[in-house]
Residue frames as qw, qx, qy, qz and C-alpha x, y, z in Angstrom:
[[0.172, 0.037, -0.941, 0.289, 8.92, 12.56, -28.09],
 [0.587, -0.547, -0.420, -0.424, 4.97, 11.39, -27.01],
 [0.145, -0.331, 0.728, -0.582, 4.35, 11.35, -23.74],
 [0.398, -0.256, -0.827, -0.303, 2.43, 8.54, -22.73],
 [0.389, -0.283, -0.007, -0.877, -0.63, 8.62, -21.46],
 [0.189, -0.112, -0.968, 0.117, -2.55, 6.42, -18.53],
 [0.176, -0.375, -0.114, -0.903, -5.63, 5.77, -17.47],
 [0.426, -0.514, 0.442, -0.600, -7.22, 5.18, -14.67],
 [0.955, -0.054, -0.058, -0.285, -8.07, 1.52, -14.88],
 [0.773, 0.402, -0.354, 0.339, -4.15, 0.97, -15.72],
 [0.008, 0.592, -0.492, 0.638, -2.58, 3.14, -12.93],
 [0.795, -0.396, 0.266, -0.375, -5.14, 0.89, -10.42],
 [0.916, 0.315, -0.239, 0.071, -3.84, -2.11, -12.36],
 [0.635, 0.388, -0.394, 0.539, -0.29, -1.40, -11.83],
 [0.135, -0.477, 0.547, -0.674, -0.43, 0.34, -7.97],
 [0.877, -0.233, 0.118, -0.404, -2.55, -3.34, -7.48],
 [0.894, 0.190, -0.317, 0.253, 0.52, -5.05, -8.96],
 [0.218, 0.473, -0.582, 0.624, 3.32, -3.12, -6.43],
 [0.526, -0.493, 0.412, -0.558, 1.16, -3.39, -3.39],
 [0.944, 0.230, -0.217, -0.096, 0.96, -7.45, -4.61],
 [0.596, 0.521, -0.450, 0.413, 5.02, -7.13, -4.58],
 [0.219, -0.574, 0.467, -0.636, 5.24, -5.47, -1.26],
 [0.783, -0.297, 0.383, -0.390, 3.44, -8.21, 0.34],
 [0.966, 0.145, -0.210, 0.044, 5.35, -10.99, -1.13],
 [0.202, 0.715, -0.339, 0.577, 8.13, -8.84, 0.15],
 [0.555, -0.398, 0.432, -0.588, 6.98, -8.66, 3.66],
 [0.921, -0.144, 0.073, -0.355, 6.10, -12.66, 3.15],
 [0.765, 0.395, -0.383, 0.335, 9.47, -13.68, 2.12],
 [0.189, 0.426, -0.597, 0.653, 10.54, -12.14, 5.67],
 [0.199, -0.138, -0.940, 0.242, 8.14, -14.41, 7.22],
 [0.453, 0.299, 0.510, -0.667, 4.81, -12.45, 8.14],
 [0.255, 0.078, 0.931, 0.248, 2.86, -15.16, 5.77],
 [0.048, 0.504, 0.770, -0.389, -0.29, -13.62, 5.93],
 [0.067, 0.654, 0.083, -0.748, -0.09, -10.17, 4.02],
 [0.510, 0.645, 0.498, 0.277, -1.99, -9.45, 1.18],
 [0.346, 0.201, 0.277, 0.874, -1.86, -6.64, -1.40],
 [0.307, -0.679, -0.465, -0.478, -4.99, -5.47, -0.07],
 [0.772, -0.436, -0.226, 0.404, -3.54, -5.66, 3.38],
 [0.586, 0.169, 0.263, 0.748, -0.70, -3.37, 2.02],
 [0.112, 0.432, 0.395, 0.803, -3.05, -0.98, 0.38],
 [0.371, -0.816, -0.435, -0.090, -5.60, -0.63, 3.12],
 [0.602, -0.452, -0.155, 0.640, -2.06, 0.48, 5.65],
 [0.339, -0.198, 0.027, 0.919, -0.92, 2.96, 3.50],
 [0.016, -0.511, -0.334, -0.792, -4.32, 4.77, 1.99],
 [0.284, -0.771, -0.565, -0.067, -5.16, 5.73, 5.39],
 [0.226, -0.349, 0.103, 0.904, -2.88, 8.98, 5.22],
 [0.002, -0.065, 0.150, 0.987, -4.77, 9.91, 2.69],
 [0.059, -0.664, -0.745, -0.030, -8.33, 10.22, 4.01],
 [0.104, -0.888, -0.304, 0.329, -7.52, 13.67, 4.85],
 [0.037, -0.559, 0.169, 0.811, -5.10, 14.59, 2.99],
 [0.733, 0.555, -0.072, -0.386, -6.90, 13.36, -0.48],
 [0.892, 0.378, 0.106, 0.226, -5.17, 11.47, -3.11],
 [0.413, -0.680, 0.281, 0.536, -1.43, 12.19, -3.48],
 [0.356, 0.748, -0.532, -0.174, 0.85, 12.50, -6.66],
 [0.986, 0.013, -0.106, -0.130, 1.35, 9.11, -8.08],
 [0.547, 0.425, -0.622, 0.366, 5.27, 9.31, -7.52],
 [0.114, -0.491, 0.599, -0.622, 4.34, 9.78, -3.72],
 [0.948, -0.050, -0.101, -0.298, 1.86, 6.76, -4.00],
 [0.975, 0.076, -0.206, -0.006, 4.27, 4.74, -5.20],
 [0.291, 0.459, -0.673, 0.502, 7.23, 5.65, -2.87],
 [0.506, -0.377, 0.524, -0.572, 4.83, 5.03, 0.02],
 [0.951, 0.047, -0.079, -0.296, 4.12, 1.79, -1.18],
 [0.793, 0.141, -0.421, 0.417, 7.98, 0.47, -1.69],
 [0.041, 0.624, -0.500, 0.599, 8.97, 2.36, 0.94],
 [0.804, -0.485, -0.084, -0.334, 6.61, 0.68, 3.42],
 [0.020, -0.325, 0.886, -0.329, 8.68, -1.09, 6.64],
 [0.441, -0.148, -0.884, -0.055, 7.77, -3.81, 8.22],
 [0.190, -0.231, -0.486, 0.821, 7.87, -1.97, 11.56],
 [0.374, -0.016, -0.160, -0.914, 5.52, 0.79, 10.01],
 [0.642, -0.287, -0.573, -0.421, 2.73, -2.50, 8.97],
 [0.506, -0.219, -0.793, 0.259, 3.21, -4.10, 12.24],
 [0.028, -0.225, -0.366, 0.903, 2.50, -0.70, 14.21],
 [0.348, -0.083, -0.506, -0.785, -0.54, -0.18, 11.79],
 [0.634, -0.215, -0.680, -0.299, -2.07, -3.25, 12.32],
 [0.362, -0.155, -0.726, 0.563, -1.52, -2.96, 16.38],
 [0.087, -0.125, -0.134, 0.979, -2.96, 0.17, 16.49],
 [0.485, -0.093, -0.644, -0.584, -6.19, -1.23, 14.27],
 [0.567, -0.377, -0.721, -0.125, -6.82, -3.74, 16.84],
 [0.077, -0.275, -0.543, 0.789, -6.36, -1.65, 20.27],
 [0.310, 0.036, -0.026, -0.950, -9.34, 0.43, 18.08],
 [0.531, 0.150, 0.827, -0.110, -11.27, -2.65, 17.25],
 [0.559, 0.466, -0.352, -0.589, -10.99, -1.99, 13.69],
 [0.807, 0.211, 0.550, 0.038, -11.91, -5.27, 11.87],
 [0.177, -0.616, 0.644, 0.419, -9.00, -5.87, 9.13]]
């Protein structure tokens, strides 16, 4: 049996298409506004420190993501005056 092989351009490709999902996800339950970029920004900021994770733990933080979780982000962004 081969194992298949990806590479990096694909793996972006395809963790640009779930974060995509998530936010249509999150828009179907009415916050209209959320992008896949939106998405991605929330959940790679765990891993400024700890680095890059294992791509199964990528992509469980990604479907895992709550709403509750983005909405607590994005509060927490603007008490810092991060610009979103």
């Amino acid at each position: 049996m081969e194992s298949e092989q990806w590479n990096h351009d694909e793996i972006s490709e395809e963790i640009e298409a779930m974060c995509r999902s998530k936010a249509e996800e999150f828009r179907l339950l009415g916050y209209e506004y959320v992008t896949g970029k939106d998405i991605w920004n929330c959940i790679s900021r765990h891993y400024v420190k700890e680095g890059t994770p294992p791509l199964h733990k990528l992509v469980n933080d990604i479907y895992s993501l709550k709403v509750n979780s983005y909405m607590n982000y994005l509060t927490i962004a603007a008490y810092r005056g991060i610009n979103l």
